[in-house]
Every structure is written in C-alpha cells, then in structure tokens.
N, CA, C, O and CB atoms as a CASP TS submission, in Angstrom:
PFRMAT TS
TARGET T0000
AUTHOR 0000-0000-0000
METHOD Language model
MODEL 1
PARENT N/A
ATOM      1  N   UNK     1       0.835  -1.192   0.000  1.00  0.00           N
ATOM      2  CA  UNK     1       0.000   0.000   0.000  1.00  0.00           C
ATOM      3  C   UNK     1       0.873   1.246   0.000  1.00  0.00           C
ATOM      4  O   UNK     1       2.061   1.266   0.323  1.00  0.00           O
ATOM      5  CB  UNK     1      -0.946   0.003   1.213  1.00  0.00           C
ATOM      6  N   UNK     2       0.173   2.242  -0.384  1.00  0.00           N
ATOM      7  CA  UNK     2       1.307   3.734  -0.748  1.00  0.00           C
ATOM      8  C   UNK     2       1.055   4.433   0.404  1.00  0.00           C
ATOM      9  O   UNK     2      -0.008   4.935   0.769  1.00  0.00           O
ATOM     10  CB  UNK     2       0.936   4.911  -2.258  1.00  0.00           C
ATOM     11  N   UNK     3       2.375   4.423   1.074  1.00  0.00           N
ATOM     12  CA  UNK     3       2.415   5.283   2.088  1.00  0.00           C
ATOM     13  C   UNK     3       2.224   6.544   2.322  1.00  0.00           C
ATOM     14  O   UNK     3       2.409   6.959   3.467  1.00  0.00           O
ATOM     15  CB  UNK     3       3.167   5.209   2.413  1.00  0.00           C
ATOM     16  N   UNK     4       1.861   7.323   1.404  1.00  0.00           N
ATOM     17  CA  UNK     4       1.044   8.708   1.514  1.00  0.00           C
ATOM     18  C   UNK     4      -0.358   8.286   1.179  1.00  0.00           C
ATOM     19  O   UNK     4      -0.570   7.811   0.064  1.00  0.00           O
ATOM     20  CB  UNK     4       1.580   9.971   0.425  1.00  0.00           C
ATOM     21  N   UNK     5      -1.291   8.413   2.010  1.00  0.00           N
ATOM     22  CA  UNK     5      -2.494   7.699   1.844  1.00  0.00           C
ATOM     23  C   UNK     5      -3.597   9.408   1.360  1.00  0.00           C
ATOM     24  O   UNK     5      -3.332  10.510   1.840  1.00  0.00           O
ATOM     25  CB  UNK     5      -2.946   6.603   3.669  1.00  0.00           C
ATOM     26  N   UNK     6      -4.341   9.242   0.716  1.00  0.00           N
ATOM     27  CA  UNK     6      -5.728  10.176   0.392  1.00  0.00           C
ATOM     28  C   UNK     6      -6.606  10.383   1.686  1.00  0.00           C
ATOM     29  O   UNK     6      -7.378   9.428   1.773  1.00  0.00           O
ATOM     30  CB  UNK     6      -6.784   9.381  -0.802  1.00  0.00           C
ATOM     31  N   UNK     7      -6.726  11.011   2.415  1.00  0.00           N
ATOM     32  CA  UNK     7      -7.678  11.346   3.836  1.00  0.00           C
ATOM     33  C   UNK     7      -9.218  12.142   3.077  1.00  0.00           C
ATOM     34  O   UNK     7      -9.096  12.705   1.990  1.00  0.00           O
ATOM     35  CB  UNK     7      -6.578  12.803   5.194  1.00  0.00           C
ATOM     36  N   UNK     8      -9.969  12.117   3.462  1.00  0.00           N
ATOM     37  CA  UNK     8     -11.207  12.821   3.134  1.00  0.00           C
ATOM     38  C   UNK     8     -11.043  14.160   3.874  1.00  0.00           C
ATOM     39  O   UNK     8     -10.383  14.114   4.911  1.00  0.00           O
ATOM     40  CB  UNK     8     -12.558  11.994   3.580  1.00  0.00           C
ATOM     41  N   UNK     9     -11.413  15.027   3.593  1.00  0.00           N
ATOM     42  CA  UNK     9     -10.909  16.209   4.059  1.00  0.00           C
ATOM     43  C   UNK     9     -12.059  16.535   5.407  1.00  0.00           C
ATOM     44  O   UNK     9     -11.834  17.120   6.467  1.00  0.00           O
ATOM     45  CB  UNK     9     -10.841  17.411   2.706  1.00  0.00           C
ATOM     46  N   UNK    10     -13.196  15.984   4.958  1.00  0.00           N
ATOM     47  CA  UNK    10     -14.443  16.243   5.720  1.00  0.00           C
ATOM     48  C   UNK    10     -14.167  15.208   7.124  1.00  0.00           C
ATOM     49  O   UNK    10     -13.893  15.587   8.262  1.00  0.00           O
ATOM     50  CB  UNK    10     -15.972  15.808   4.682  1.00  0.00           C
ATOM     51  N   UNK    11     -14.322  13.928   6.679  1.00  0.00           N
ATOM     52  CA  UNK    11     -14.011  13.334   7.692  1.00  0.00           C
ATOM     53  C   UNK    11     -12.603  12.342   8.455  1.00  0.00           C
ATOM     54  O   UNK    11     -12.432  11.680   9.479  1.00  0.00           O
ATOM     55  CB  UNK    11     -14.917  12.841   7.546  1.00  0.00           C
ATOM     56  N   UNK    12     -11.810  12.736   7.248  1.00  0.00           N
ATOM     57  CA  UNK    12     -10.666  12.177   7.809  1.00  0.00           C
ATOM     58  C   UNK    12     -10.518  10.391   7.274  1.00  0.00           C
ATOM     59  O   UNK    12      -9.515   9.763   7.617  1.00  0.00           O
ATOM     60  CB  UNK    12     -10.855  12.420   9.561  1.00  0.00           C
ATOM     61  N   UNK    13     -11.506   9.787   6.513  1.00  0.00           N
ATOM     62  CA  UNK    13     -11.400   8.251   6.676  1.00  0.00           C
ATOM     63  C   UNK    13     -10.738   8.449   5.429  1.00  0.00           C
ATOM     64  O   UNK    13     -10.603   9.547   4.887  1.00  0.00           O
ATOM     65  CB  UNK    13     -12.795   7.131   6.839  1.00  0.00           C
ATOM     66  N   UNK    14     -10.232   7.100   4.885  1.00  0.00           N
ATOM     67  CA  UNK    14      -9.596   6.781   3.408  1.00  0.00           C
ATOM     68  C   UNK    14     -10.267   7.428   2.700  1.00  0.00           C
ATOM     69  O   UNK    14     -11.357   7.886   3.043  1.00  0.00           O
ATOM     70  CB  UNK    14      -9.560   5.411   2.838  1.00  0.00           C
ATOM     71  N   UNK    15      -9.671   7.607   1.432  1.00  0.00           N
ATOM     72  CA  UNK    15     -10.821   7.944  -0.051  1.00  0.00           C
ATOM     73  C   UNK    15     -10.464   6.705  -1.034  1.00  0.00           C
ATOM     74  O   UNK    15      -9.421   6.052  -1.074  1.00  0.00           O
ATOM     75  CB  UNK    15     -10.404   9.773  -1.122  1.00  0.00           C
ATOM     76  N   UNK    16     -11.276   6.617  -1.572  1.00  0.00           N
ATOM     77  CA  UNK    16     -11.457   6.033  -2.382  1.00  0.00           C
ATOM     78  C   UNK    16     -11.480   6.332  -4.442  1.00  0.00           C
ATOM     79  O   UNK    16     -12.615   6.396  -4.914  1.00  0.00           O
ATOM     80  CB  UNK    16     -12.389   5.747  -1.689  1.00  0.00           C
ATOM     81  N   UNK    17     -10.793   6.419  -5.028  1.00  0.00           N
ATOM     82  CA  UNK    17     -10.378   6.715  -6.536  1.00  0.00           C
ATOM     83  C   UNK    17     -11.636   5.968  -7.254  1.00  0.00           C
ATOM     84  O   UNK    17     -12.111   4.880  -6.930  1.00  0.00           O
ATOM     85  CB  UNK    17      -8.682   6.007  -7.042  1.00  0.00           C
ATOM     86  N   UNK    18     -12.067   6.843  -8.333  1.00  0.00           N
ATOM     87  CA  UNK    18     -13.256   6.698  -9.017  1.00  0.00           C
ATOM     88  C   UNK    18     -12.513   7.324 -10.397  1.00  0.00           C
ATOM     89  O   UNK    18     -11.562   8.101 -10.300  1.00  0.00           O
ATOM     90  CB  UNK    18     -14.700   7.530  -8.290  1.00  0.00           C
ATOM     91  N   UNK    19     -12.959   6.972 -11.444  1.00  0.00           N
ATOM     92  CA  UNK    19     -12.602   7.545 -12.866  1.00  0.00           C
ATOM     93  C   UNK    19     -13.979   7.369 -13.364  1.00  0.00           C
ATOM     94  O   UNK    19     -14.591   6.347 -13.053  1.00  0.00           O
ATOM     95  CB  UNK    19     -11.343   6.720 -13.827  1.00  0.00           C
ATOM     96  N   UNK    20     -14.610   8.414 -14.227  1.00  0.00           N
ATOM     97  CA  UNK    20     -15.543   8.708 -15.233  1.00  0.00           C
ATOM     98  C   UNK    20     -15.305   9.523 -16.231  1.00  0.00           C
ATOM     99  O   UNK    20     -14.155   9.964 -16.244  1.00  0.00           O
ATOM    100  CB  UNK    20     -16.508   9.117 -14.781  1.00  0.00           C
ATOM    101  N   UNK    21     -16.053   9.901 -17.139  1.00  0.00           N
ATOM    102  CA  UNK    21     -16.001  10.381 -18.383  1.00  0.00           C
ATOM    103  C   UNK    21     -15.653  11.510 -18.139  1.00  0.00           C
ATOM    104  O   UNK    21     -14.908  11.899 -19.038  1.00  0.00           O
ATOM    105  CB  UNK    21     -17.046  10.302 -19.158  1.00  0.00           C
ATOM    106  N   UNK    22     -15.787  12.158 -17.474  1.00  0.00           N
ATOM    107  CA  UNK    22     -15.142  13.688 -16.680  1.00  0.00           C
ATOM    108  C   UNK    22     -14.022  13.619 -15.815  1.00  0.00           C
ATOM    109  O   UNK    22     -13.692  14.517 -15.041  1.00  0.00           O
ATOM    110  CB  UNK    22     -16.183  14.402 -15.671  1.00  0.00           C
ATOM    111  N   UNK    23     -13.267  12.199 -16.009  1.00  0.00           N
ATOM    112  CA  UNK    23     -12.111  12.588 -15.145  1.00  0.00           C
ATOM    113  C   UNK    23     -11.971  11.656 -13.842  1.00  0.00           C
ATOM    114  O   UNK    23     -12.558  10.608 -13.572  1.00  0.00           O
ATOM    115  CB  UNK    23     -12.296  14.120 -14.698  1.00  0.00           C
ATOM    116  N   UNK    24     -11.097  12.306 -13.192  1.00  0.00           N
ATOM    117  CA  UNK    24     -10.624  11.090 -12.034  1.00  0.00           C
ATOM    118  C   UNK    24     -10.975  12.093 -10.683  1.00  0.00           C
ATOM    119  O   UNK    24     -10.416  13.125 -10.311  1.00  0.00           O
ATOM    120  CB  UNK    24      -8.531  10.466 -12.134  1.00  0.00           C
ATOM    121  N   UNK    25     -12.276  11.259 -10.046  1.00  0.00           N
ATOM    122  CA  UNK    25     -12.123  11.711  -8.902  1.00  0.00           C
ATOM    123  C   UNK    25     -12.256  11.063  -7.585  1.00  0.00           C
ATOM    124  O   UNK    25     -12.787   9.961  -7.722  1.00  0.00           O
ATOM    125  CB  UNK    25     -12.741  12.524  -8.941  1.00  0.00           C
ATOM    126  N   UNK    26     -11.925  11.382  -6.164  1.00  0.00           N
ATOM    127  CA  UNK    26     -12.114  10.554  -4.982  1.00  0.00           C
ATOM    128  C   UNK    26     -13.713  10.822  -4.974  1.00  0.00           C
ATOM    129  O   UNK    26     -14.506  11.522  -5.605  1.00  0.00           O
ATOM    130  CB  UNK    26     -11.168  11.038  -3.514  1.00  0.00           C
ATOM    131  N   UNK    27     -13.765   9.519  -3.505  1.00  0.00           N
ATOM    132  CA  UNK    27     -14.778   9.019  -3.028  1.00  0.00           C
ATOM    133  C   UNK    27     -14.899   8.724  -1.784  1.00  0.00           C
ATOM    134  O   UNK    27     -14.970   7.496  -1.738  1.00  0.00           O
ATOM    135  CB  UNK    27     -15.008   8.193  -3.568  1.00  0.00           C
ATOM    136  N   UNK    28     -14.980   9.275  -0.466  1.00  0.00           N
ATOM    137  CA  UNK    28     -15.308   8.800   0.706  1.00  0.00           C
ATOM    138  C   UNK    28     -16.745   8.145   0.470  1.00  0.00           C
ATOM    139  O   UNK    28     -17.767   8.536  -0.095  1.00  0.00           O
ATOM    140  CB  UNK    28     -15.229   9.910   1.772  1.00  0.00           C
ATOM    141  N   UNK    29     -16.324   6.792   1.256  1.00  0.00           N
ATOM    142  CA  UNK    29     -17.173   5.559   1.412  1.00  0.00           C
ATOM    143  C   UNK    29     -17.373   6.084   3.165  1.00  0.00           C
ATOM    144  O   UNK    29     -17.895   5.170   3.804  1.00  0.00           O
ATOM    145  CB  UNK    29     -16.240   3.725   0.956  1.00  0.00           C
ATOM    146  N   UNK    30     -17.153   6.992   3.796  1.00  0.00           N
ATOM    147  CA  UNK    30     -17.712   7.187   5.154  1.00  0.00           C
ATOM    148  C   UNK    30     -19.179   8.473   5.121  1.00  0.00           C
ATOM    149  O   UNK    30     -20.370   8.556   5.423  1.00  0.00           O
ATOM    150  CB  UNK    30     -16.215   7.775   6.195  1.00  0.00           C
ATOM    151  N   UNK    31     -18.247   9.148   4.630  1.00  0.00           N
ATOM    152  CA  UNK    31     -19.016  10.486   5.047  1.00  0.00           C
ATOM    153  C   UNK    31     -20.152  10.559   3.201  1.00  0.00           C
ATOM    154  O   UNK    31     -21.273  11.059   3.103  1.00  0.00           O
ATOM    155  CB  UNK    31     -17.382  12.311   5.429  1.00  0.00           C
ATOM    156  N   UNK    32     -19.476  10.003   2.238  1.00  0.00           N
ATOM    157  CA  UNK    32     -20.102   9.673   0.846  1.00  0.00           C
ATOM    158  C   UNK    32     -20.196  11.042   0.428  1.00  0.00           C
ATOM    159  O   UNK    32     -21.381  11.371   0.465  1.00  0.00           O
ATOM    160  CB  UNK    32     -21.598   8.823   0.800  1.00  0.00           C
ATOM    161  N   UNK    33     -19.416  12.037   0.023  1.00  0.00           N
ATOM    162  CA  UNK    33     -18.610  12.784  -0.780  1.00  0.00           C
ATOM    163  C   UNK    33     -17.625  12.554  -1.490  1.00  0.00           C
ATOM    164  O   UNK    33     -16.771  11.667  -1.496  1.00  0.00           O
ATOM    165  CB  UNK    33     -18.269  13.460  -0.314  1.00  0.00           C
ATOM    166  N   UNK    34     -17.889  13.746  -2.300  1.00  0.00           N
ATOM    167  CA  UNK    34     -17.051  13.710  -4.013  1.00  0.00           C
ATOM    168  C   UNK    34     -16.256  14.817  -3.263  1.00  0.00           C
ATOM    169  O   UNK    34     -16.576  15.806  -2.604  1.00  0.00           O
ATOM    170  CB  UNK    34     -18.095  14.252  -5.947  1.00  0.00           C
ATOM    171  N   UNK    35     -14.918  14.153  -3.693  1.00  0.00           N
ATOM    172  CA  UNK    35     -14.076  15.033  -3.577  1.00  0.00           C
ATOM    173  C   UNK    35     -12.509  14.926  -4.813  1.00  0.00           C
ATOM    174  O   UNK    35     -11.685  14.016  -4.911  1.00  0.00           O
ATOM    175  CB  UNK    35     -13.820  14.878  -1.988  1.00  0.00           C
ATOM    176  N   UNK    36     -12.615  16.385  -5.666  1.00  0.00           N
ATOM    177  CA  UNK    36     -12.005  16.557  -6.687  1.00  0.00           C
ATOM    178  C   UNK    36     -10.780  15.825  -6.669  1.00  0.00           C
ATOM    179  O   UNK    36     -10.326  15.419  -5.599  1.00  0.00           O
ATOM    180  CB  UNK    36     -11.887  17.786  -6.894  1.00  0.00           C
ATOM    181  N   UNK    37     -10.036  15.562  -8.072  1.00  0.00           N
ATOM    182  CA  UNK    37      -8.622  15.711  -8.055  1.00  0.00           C
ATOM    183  C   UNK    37      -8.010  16.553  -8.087  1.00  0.00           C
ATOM    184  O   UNK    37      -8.405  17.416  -8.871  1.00  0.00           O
ATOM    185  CB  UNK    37      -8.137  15.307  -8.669  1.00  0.00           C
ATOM    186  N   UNK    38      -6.937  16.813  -7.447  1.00  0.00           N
ATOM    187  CA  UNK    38      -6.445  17.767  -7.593  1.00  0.00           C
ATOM    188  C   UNK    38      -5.659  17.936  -8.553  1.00  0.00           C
ATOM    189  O   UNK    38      -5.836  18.955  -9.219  1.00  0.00           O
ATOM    190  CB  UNK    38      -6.070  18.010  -6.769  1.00  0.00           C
ATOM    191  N   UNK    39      -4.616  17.069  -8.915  1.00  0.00           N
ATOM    192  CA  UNK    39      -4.036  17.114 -10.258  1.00  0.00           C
ATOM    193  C   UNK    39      -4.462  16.761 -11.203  1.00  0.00           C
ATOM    194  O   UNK    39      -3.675  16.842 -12.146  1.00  0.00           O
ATOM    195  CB  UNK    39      -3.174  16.678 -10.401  1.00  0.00           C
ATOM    196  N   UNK    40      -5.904  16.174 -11.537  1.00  0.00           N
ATOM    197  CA  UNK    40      -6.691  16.145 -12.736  1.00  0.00           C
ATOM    198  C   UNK    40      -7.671  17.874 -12.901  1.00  0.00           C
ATOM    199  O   UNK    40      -8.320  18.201 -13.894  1.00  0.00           O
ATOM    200  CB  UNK    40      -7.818  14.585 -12.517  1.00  0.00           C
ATOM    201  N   UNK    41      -7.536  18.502 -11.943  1.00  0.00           N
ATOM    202  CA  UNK    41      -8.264  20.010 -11.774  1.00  0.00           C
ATOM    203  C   UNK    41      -6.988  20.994 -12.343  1.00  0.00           C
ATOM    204  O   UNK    41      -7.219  21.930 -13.108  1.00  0.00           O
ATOM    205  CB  UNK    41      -8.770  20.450  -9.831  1.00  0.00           C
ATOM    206  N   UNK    42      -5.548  20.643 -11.848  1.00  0.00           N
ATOM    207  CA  UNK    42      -4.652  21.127 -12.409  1.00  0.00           C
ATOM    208  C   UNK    42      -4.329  21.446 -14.005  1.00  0.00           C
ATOM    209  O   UNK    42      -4.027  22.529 -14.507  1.00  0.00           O
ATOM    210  CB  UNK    42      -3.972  20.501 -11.941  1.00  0.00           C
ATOM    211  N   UNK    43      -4.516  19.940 -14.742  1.00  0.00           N
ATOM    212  CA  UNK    43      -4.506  20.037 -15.855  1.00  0.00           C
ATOM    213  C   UNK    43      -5.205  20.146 -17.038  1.00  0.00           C
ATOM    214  O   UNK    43      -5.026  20.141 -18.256  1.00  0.00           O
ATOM    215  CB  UNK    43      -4.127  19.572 -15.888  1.00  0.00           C
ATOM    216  N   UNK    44      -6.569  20.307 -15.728  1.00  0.00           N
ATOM    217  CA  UNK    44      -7.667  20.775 -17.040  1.00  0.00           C
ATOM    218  C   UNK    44      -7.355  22.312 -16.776  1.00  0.00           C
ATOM    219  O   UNK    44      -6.716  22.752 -17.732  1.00  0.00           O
ATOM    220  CB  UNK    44      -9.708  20.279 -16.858  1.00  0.00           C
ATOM    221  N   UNK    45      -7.513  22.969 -16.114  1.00  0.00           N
ATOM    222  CA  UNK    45      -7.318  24.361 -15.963  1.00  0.00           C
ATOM    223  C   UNK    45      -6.223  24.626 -16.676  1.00  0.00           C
ATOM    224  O   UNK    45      -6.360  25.512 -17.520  1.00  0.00           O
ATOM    225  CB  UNK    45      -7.199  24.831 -14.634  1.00  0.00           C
ATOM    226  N   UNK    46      -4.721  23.901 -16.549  1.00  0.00           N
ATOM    227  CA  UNK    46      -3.527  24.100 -17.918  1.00  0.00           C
ATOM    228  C   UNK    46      -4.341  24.578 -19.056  1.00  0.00           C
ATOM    229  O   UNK    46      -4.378  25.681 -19.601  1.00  0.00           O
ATOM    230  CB  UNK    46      -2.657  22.512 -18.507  1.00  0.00           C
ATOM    231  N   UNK    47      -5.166  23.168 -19.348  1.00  0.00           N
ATOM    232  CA  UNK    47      -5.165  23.276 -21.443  1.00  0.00           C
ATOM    233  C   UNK    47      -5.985  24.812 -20.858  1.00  0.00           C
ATOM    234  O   UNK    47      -5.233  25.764 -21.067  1.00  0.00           O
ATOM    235  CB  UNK    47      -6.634  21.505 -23.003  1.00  0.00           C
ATOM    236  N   UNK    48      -7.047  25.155 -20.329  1.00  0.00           N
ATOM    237  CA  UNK    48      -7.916  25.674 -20.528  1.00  0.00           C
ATOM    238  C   UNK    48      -7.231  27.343 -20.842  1.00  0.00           C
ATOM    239  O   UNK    48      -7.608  28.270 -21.558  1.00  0.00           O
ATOM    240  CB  UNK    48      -8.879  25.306 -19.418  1.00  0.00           C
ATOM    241  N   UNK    49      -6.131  27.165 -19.971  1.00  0.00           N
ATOM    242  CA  UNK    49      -5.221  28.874 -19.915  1.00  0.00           C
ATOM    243  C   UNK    49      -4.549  28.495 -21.561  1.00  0.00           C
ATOM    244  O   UNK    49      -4.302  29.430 -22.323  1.00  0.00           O
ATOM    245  CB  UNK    49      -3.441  29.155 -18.123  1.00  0.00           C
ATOM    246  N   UNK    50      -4.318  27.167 -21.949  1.00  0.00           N
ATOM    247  CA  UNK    50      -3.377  27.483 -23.163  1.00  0.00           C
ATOM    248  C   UNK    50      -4.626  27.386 -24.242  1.00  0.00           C
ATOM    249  O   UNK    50      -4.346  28.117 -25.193  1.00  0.00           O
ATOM    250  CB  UNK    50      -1.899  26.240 -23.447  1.00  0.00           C
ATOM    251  N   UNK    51      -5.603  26.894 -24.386  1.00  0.00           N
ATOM    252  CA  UNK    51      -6.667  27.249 -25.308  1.00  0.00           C
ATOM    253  C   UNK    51      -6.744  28.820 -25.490  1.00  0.00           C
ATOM    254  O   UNK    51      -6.844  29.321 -26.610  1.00  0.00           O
ATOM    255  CB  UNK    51      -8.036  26.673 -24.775  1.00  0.00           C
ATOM    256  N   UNK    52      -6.679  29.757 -24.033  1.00  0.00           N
ATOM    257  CA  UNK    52      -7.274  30.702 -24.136  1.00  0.00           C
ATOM    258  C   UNK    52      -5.945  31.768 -24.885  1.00  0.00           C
ATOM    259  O   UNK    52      -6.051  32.709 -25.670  1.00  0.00           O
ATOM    260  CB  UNK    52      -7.982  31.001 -22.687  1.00  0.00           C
ATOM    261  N   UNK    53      -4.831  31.193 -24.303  1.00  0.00           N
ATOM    262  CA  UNK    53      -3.608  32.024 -24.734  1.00  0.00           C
ATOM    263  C   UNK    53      -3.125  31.970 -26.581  1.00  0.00           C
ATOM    264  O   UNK    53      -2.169  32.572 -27.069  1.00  0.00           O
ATOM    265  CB  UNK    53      -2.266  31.332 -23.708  1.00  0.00           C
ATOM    266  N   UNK    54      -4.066  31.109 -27.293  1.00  0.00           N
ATOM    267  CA  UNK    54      -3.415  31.178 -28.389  1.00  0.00           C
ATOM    268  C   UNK    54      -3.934  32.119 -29.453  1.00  0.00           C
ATOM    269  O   UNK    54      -5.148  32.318 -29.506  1.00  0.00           O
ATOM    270  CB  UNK    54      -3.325  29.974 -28.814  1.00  0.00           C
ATOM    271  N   UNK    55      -3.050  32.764 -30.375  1.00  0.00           N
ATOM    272  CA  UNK    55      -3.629  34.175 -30.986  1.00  0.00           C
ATOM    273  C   UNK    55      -4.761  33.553 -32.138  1.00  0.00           C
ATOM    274  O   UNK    55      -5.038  32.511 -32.732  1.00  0.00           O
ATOM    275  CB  UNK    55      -2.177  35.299 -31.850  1.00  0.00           C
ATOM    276  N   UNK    56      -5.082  34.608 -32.034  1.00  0.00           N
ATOM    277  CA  UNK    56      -6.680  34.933 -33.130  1.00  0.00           C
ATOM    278  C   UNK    56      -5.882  34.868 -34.361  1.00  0.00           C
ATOM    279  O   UNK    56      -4.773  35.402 -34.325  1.00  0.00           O
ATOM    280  CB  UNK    56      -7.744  36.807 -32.998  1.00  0.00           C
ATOM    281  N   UNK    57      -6.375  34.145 -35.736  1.00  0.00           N
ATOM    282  CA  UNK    57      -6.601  34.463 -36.642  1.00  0.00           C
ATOM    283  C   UNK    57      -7.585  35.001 -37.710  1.00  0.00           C
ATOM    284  O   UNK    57      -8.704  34.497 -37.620  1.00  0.00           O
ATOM    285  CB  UNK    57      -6.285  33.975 -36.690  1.00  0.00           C
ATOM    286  N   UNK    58      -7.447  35.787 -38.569  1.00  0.00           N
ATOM    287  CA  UNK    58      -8.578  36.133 -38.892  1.00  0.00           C
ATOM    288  C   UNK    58      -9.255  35.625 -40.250  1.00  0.00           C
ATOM    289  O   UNK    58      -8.431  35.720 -41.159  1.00  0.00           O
ATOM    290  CB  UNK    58      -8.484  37.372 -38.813  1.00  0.00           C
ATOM    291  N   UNK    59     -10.179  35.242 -40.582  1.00  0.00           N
ATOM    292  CA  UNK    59     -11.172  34.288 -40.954  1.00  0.00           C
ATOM    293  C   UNK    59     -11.433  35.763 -42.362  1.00  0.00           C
ATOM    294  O   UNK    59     -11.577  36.975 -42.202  1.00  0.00           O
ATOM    295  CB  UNK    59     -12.697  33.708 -39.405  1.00  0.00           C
ATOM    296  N   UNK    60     -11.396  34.953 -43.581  1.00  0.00           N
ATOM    297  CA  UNK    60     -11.311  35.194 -44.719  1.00  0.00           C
ATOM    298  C   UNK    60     -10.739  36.556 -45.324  1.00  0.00           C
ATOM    299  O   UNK    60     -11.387  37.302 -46.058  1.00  0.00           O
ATOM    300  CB  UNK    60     -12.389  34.943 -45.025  1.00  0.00           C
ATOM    301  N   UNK    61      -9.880  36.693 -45.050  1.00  0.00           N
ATOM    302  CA  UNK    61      -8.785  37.990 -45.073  1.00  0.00           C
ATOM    303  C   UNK    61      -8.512  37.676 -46.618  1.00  0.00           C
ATOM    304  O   UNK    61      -7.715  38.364 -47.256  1.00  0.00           O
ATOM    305  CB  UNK    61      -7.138  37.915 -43.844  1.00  0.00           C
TER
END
C-alpha cells in the first residue's frame, strides 16, 4: 500500500479513486462525498489557460 495515503478532508477516513467520463475523482465511502482531483483540476485548468492564450486568426482575409 502507498504510504502517503488520500484522507477525506471532511471526515478524515480513506478515499477512495473513481474515474468517469469527466475525469478522475475521490470518493469517501464514510461520510459519501465527491471530492475533486487535484491534479486532474490542475490540468484541465492548464489546457484551458493554453486554449485561451493562443492568438486569433482572422477568418477570410
């Protein structure tokens, strides 16, 4: 087992890893909250700054 373990933030018990079509997120099986990834929140927010950072071209010049 990996010795840095996932805590639920709410209640402190294990979490539990879930993946769906939106991504990877925990699961307390105590308190039964969703709780984000954090480095899957990281790298959607990346593309989302480099989608936004790329220049305009202009359309039938």
């Amino acid at each position: 087992m990996n010795s840095r373990s996932n805590t639920c933030p709410f209640c402190g018990s294990p979490l539990l890893r879930h993946v769906r079509h939106q991504g990877v997120y925990w699961f307390c099986s105590s308190c039964y909250q969703e709780v984000p990834s954090l480095t899957s929140m990281v790298m959607l927010r990346r593309d989302k700054v480099g989608q936004q950072s790329r220049p305009l071209t202009a359309v039938g010049s």
